[in-house]
N, C-alpha and C positions, 0 to 999 in steps of 0.2 A: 471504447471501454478498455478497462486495465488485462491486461493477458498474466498469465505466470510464465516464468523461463523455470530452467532445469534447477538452477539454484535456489528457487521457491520450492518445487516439488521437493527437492532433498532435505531443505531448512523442516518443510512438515512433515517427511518418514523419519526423520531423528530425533523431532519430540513426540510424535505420535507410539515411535518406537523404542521412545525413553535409550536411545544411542549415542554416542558419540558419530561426527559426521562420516568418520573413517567407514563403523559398523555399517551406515546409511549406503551410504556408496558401495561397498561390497554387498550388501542385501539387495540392490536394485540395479537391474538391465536398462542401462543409462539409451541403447540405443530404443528403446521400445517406449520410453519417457519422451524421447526427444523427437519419436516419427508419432506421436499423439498429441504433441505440445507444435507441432509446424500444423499438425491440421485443424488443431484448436485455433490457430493463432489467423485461420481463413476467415474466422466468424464474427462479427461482431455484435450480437443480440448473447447478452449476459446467458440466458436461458438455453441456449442454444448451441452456447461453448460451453456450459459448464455438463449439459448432456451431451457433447462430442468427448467432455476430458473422461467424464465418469464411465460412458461405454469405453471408449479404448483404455482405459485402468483396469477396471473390472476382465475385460477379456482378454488384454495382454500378458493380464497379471507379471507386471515388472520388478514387485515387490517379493522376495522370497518368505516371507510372511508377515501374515495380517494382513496379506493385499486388499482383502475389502474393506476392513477399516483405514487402511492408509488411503486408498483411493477417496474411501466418502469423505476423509479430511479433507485433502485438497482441490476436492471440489467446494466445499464447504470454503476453504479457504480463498476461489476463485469467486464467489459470490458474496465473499465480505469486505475483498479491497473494493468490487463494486456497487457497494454501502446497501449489500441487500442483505437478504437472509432466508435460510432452505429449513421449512417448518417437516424434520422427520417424521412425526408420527401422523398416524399412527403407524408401529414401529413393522409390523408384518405385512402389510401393501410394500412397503419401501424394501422389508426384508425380500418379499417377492419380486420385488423390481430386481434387487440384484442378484438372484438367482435365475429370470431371464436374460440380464444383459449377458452372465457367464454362459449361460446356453445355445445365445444363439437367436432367443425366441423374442427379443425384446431390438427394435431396430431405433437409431438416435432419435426420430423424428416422434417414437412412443414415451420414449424415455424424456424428451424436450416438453410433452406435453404432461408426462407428470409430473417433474417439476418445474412448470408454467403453475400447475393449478397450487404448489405448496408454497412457491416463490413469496415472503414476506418483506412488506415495508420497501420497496425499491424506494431509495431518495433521488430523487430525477436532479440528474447535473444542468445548471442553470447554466445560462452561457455567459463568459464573463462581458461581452458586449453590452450586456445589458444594466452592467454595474458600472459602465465606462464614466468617465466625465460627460459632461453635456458639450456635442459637439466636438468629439476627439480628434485629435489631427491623424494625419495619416501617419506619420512616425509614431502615434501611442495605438493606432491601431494595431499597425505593423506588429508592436508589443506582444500584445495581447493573442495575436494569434498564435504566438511561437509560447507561450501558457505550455505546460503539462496539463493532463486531467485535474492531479492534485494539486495541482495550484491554481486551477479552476475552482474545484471544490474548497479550496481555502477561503477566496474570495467571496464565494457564494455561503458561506460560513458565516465569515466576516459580516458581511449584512445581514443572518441571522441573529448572529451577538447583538449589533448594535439596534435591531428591533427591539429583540428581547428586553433592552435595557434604555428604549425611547428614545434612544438617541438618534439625532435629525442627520446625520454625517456617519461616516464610516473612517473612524483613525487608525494610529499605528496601535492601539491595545486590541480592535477590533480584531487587525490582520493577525494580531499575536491571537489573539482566544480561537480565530480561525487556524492559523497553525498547531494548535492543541487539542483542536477538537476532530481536525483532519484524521490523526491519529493512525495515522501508516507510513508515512514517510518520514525521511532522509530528518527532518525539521522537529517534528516530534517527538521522534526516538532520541535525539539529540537534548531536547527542551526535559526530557523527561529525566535522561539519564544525570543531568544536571539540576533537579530539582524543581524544575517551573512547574507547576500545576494549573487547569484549567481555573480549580475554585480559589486557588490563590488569585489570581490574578485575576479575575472577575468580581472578587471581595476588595480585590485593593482600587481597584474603577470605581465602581458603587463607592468606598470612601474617600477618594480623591475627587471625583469629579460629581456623582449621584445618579442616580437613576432621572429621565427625561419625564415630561409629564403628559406629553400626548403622543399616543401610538404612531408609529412611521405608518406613512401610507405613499406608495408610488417610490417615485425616483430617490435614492438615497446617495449623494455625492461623495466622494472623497475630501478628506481634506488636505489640505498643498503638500502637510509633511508626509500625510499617507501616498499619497501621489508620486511625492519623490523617492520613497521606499520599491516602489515599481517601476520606479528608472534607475535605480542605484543596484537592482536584483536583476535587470535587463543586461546593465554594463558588466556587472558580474560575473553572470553567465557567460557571457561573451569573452572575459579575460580567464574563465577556466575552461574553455575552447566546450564546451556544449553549444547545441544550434537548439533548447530548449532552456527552458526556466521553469525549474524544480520548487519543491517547496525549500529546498537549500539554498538556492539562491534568494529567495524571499526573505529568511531567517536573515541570510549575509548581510541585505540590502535594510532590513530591520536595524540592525547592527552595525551597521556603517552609517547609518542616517543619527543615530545614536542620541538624540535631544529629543523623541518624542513619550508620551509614556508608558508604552511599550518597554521602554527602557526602562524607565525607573519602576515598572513594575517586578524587574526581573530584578535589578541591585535590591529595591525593597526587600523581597523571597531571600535575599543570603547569598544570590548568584553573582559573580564578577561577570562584566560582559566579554574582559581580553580573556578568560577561563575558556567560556561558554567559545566564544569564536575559534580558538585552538581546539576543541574537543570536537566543535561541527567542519575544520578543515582536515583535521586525522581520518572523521570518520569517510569525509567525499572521497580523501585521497584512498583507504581503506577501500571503499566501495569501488573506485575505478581499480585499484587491481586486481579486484573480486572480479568483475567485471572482464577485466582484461585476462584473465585466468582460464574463466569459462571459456570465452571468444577464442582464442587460443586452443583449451582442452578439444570444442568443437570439430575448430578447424583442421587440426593434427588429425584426429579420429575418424573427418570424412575424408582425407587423404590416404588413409593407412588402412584399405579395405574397410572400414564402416565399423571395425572393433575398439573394444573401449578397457586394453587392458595393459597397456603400454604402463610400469612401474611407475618412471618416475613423473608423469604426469598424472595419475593419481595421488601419487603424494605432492604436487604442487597445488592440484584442486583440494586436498585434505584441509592444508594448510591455509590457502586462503580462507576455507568455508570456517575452520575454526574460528581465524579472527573474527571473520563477518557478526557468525554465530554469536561469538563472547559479546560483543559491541552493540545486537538486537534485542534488546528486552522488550521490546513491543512484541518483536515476533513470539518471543518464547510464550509472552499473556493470553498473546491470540491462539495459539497452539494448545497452550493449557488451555483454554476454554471452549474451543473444540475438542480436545480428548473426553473430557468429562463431558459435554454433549453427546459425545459418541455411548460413554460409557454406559450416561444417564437410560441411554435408549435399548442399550442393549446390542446393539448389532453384532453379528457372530462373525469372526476372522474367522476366513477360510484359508488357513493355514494346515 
């Protein structure tokens, strides 16, 4: 399953908190985020981490206000990268729930099983082995295991698209509608921020090529070019020194294979592809020193007695989260749509 790091929790107390990242980080006890996020990060049953984050929120209170709405956001937000969803209401059981986890009266294993019972919609991650070629060599297995989640879920996507639309194969428009439908990664955020749309590009399949006329049933194959889009995202990776393959290196390998119509769905839309590939190398190189920023903030802070108030590596963390921030419009939608869920419901900040 997908985990959140620190720079998740802050991305959602700054729009939950309608703040800049600055205000975020000084409203919140970075070290009481990050000794709830190592013991979240033990778990891996969706339900089970997201009731370990919400009781250590809720009772750490690390947010200096709206702790409980900031809290029920990003747990909210740890159950929608993993394509689930936490049905609130009704709104006074869940109000009561977190007024026992602040008390004391409420232990994770009550708190897992009430939201076990609200838990909506889990989309169960198919394994990409099972979308492989017929008979994969051991070098595409190899591949395939070194996947991310979400470039699992891309592929397992992909062959939904091409159900959807009869089609007996899975091409490069597939893997693209599958990187758009992904809709939380590196890939996405990029496709978006650049104009790709899922119904663009779905409308322009359907009239380039058409809808198929009998429903897929069983094994759905790649084809050679799509094939070679997952060797060319593998090489990739490998030359921008990750031991994983992203949905960013998918998009790359999309992009570097560059003849299939995947392509010309995106030229069609009004996008350049040499545009689109400078905008998704800014944003990796962007995210590795966000990255490297945190890794860094961490590491100084467990060296320096366990405090987290050292000047000027606050304002180095400020500044990376800024760019990040500016650069995430997915995150900001998902954020927005969790506030107004929150709001919708009512839940009281106990502030």
């Amino acid at each position: 399953m997908k985990h959140l790091d620190l720079y998740d929790v802050l991305a959602v107390a700054a729009r939950v908190l309608e703040c800049d990242p600055a205000a975020a980080i000084r409203r919140t006890e970075l070290d009481v985020v990050d000794a709830v996020l190592r013991e979240v990060a033990k778990l891996d049953d969706v339900v089970d981490a997201g009731a370990a984050l919400l009781s250590g929120l809720v009772r750490g209170r690390p947010f200096s206000c709206w702790n409980r709405r900031v809290s029920v956001a990003v747990t909210l937000q740890l159950v929608a990268v993993n394509r689930c969803d936490l049905r609130l209401e009704p709104v006074e059981e869940f109000d009561d729930l977190l007024d026992r986890i602040r008390s004391g009266e409420a232990s994770p294993s009550a708190v897992a099983e009430l939201l076990r019972a609200r838990l909506i919609s889990p989309l169960a991650f198919a394994s990409l082995a099972s979308f492989a070629l017929e008979g994969p060599t051991w070098e595409e297995t190899v591949m395939y295991e070194k996947f991310s989640d979400a470039a699992r879920q891309v592929v397992a996507l992909a062959q939904e698209q091409a159900r959807d639309l009869y089609h007996q194969y899975i091409g490069t428009e597939h893997l693209l509608l599958g990187l758009l439908e992904e809709n939380t990664g590196v890939a996405a955020q990029v496709l978006a921020g650049c104009g790709v749309s899922a119904p663009a590009v779905r409308t322009f399949v359907e009239q380039t090529v058409g809808r198929g006329q009998d429903e897929s049933s069983g094994f759905v194959p790649f084809t050679p070019r799509a094939k070679k889009v997952l060797e060319l995202s593998h090489k990739v990776s490998l030359q921008l020194g990750s031991d994983r393959i992203g949905t960013e290196h998918l998009l790359l390998g999309l992009l570097q294979e560059g003849g299939g119509l995947a392509a010309q769905a995106i030229v069609k839309g009004g996008t350049d592809l040499s545009h689109l590939k400078r905008q998704l190398m800014q944003t990796i190189e962007q995210r590795k020193r966000a990255e490297a920023a945190v890794q860094g903030f961490l590491t100084e802070g467990a060296q320096h007695s366990g405090t987290w108030v050292t000047h000027d590596r606050r304002r180095h963390l400020v500044g990376e989260l800024n760019t990040i921030l500016d650069e995430n419009e997915r995150l900001h939608e998902e954020i927005t749509r969790l506030r107004q869920k929150l709001r919708a419901h009512d839940i009281d900040p106990d502030d």
